[in-house]
C-alpha positions as CSV (number, residue, x, y, z in Angstrom):
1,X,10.9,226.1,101.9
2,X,7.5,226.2,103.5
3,X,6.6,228.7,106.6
4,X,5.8,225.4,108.3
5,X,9.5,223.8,108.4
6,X,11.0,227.2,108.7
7,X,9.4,227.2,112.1
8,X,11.6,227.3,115.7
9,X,14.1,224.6,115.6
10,X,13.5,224.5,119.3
11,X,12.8,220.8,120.3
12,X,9.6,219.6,120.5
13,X,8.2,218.6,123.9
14,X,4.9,217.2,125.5
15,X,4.7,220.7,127.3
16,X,4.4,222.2,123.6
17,X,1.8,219.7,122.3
18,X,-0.4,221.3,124.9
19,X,0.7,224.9,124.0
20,X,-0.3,224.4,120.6
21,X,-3.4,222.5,121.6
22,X,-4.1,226.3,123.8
23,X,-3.0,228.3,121.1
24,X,-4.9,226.7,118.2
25,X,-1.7,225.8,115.9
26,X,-2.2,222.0,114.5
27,X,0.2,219.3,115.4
28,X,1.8,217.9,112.1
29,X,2.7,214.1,113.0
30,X,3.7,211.0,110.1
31,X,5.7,207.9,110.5
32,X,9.8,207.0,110.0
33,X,11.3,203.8,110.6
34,X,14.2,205.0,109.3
35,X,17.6,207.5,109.2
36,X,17.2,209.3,106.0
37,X,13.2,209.5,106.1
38,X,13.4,210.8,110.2
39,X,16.0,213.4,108.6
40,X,13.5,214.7,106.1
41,X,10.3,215.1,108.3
42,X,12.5,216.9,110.8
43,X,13.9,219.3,108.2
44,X,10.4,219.7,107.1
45,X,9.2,221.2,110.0
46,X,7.2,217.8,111.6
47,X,6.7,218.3,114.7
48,X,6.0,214.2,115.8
49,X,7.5,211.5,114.5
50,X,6.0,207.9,115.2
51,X,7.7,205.0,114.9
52,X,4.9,203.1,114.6
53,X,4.5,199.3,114.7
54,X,2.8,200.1,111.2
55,X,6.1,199.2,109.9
56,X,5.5,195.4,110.3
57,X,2.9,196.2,107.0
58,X,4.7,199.0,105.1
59,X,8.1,198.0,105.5
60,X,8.0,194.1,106.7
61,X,5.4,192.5,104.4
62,X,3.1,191.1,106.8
63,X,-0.6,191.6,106.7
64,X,-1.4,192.6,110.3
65,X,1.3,194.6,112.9
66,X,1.1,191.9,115.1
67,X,4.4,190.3,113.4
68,X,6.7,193.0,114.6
69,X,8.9,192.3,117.8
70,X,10.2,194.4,120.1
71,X,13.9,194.2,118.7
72,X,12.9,195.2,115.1
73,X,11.2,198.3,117.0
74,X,14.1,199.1,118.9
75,X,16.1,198.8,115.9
76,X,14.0,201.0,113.5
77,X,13.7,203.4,116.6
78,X,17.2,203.9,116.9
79,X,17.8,204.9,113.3
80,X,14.8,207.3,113.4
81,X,16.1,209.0,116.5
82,X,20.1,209.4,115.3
83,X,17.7,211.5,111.9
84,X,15.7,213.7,114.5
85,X,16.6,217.3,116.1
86,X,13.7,219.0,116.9
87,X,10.7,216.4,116.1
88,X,9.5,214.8,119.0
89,X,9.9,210.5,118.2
90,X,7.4,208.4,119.6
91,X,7.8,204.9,119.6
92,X,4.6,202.2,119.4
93,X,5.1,199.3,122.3
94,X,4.5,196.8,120.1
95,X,1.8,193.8,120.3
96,X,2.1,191.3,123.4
97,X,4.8,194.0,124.8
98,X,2.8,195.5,127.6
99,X,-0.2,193.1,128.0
100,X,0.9,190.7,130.4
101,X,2.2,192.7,133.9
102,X,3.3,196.1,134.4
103,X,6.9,194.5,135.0
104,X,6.8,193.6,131.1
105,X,5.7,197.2,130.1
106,X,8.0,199.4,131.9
107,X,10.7,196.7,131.4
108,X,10.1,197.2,127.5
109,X,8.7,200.7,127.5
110,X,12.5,201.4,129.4
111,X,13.9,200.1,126.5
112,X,12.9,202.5,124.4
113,X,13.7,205.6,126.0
114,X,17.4,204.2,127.3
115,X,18.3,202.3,124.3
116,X,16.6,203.9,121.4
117,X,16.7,207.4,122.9
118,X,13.2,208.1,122.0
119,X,11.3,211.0,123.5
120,X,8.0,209.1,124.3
121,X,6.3,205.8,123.8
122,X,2.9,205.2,122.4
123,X,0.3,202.3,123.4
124,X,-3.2,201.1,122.5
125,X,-6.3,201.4,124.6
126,X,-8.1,201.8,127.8
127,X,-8.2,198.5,129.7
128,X,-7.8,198.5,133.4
129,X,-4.6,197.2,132.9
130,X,-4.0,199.9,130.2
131,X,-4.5,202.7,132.6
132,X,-2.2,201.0,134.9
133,X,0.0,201.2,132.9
134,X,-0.1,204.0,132.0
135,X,0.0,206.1,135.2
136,X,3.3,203.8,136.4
137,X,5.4,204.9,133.0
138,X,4.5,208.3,133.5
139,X,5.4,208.2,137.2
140,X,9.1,206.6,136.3
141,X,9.4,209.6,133.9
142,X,8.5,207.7,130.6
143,X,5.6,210.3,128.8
144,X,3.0,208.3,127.0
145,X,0.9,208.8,123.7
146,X,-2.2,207.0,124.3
147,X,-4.2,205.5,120.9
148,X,-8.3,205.0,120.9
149,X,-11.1,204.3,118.1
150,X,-9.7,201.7,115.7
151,X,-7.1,199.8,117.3
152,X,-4.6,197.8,115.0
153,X,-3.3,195.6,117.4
154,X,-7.2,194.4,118.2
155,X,-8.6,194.2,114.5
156,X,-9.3,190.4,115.1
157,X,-11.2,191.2,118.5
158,X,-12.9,194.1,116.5
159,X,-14.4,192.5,113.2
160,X,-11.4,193.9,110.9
161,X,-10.7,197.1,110.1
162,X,-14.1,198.9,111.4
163,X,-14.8,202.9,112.5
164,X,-15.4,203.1,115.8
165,X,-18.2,204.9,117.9
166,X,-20.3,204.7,115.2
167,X,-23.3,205.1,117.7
168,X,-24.5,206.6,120.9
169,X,-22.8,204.1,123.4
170,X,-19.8,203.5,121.6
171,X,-19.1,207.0,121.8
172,X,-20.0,207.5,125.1
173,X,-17.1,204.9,125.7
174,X,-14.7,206.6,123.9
175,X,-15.0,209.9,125.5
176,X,-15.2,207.7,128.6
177,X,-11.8,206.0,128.3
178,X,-10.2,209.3,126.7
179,X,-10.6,211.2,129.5
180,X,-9.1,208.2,131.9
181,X,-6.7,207.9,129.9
182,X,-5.7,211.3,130.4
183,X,-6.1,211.3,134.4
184,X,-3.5,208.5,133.8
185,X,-1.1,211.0,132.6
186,X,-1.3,210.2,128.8
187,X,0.4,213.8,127.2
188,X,-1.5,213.1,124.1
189,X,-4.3,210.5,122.5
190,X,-4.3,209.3,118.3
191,X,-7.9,208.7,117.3
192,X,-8.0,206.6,114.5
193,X,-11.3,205.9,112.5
194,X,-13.4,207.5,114.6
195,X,-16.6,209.4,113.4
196,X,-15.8,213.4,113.2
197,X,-18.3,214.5,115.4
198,X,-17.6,211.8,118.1
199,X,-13.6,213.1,117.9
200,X,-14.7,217.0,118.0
201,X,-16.3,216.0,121.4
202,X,-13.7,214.7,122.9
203,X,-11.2,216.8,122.0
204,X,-13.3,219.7,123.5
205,X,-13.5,217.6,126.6
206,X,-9.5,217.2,126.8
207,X,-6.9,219.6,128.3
208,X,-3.9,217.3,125.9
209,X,-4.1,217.2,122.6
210,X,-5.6,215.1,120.3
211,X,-3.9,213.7,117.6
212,X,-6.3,212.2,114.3
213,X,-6.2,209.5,111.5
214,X,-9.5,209.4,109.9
215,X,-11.0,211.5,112.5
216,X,-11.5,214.7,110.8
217,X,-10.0,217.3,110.9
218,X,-11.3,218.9,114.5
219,X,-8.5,217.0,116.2
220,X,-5.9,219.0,117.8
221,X,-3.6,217.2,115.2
222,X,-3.2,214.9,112.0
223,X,-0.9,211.5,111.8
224,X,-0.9,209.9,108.4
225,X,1.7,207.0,107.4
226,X,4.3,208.3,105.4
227,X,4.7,205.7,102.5
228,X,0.7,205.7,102.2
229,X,1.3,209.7,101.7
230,X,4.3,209.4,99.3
231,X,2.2,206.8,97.4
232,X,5.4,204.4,98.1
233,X,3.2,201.7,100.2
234,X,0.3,200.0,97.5
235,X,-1.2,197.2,99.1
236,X,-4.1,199.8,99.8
237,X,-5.0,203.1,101.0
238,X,-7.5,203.6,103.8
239,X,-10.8,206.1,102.5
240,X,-8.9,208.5,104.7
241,X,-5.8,208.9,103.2
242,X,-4.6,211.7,100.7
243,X,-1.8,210.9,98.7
244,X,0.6,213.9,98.1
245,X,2.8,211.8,95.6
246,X,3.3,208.6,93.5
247,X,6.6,207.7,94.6
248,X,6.5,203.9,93.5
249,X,5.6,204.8,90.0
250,X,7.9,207.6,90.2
251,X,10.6,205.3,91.4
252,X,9.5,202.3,88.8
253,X,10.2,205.0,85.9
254,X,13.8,205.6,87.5
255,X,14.2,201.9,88.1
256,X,13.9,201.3,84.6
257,X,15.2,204.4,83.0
258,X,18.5,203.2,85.1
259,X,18.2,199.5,83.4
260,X,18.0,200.8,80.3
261,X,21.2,203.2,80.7
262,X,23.2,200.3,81.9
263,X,22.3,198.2,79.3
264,X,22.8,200.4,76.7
265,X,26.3,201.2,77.9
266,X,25.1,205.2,78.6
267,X,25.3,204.7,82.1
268,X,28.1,205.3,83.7
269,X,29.5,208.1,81.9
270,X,33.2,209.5,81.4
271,X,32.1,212.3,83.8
272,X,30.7,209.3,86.4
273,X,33.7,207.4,86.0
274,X,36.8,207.8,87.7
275,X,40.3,208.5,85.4
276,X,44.2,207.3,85.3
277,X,46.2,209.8,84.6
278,X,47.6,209.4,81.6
279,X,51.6,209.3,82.8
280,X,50.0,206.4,85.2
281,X,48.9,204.7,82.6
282,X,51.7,204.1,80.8
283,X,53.6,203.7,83.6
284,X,51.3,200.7,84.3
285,X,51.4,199.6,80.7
286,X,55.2,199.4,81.1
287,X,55.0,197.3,84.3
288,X,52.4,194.9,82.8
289,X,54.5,194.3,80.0
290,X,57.8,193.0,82.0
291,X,55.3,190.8,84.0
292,X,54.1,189.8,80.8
293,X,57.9,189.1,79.7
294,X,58.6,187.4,82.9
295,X,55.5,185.0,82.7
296,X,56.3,184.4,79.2
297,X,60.2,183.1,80.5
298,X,58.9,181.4,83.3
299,X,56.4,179.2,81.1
300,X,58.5,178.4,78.7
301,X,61.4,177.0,81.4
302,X,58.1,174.9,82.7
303,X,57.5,173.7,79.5
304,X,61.4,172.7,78.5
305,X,61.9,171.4,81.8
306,X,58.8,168.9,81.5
307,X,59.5,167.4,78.6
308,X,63.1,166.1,80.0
C-alpha cells in the first residue's frame, strides 16, 4: 500500500482543500460513477471523487455530455456515495440543469445533496447567472466546485474541444472570472485545457485551491477520468492524459481466456463446482427410480385404457 492511501482516514472537507492548498500537499481527484470503483479510490487514498457528467461519454456511449439527465446523475451519484468514507464526492449539475433560473439550480443542486448524499456539487463557468448561482447554493449550505478553461458542456459554443487562454485577453478573462467565482463562494475551481502558465497565475492569485486537467502541473491539484487512466475508455485520449494501465486489453485477454475455458469444458472445475454428498446421491437415485416406476405404471394404464 502506498504512503498516499495510508493517509488519515479522516473525511475530507472543503476546509481541508484549502489546508492542503496552505500547506503545499496536492489534491488527488479522478472520476466514479459507480459502487465498486468509488470503493477503490477511497481505499486508495483519493481525496475527491467527481461524479462527473463525463459519464454520458465513458459509460453512456454518447459523443458529447450533453445526453446525460439529471436522473442518470442522481443515480450514478448515489452508488458512488454508498462506496465513499473519507473522499469528498462531488457531483457535476448536469447540462440545461442550472441554466434557466436560480429556482432550477438550487431545486436540482438540492437534489444532490438530499437525495444522493453528496458532499458538494460542481458547475461550469462564470456567467452572470453563473455567479448567481453560485453565491445562492453556497448561502443554503450547498459548497460548490466551480470549472473554467475548456468547458464540455459549451464545446459547440467554443469551436470543439480547444485550450483556452491561449492569449493575452483570454487569460486576462480567466483570471478574471476565477477570482469572481471565488468571491461567489466557490470552495474550489477545475481548470481544464488551460495553458500552464495562465493556470500558475491564477492559482497564485486564489486563496481555494485549484484543481487541473491539462493545466500543468502548478495547480493546487490534478483530476483525470478514471477509465481514460485505467486505459478501460478507447474512443480517445486527450494529449493530456497518462495512462497507468491497459485495462480493456487486459480485460479482452480474460474475456477470451474465459471463452476458451468454457468451451473447452476446463471451466468450471470440481473445486468451482458445488458437490452431493454421496449418501444424497443415492438417496436421490433411489427416489428417482420409484418415480420412474410410477410413471412407467401410470403410462401404461393410459395406454390400456385408450385402446378400450
Amino acid at each position: 500500500m502506498s504512503k498516499h492511501s495510508q493517509s488519515s482516514r479522516k473525511a475530507v472537507s472543503t476546509l481541508t482543500l484549502v489546508k492542503y492548498k496552505q500547506e503545499g500537499r496536492k489534491i488527488v481527484a479522478l472520476t466514479a460513477y459507480d459502487y465498486s470503483t468509488a470503493q477503490m479510490l477511497d481505499r486508495s487514498g483519493v481525496d475527491v471523487i467527481l461524479v462527473g457528467d463525463s459519464l454520458a461519454m465513458v459509460a453512456l456511449g454518447h459523443k458529447t455530455t450533453h445526453a446525460v439527465t439529471v436522473e442518470e446523475m442522481l443515480h450514478h451519484t448515489k452508488a458512488v456515495t454508498r462506496g465513499v468514507e473519507r473522499a469528498m464526492v462531488v457531483a457535476d449539475l448536469p447540462f440545461m440543469s442550472y441554466q434557466v433560473d436560480i429556482i432550477q439550480a438550487i431545486t436540482n443542486a438540492g437534489r444532490f445533496i438530499k437525495e444522493a448524499q453528496a458532499h458538494a456539487i460542481k458547475l461550469e463557468g462564470a456567467t452572470k447567472l453563473t455567479l448567481e448561482v453560485v453565491e445562492r447554493l453556497v448561502a443554503t449550505g450547498i459548497p460548490v466546485m466551480a470549472h473554467l478553461g475548456f468547458t464540455p458542456q459549451s464545446v459547440h459554443g467554443l469551436g470543439g474541444f480547444r485550450v483556452q487562454g491561449r492569449n493575452a485577453e483570454e487569460a486576462m478573462t480567466l483570471i478574471n472570472d476565477a477570482q469572481a467565482l471565488e468571491r461567489a463562494g466557490a470552495f474550489a475551481v477545475v481548470l481544464e485545457m488551460v495553458p500552464q502558465a495562465v493556470s500558475k497565475i491564477i492559482t497564485q492569485r486564489l486563496q481555494i485551491p485549484t484543481i487541473g486537467i491539462g493545466a500543468g502541473n502548478d495547480c493546487d491539484g490534478q483530476i483525470l477520468v478514471t477509465d481514460d487512466l485505467l486505459g478501460k475508455y478507447t474512443d480517445f485520449q486527450p494529449r493530456f492524459v497518462r495512462r497507468y494501465a491497459n485495462l480493456a486489453e487486459s480485460c479482452k485477454q480474460a474475456v477470451e481466456s474465459y471463452a476458451s475455458d468454457v468451451m473447452s469444458k476446463e471451466f468450471p472445475n470440481a473445486a468451482e463446482s458445488f458437490i452431493l454428498p454421496q449418501e444424497e446421491l443415492d438417496e436421490l437415485n433411489v427416489k428417482l427410480a420409484q418415480q420412474d416406476d410410477q410413471s412407467s405404471g401410470a403410462e401404461l394404464i393410459w395406454l390400456t385404457g385408450s385402446g378400450c
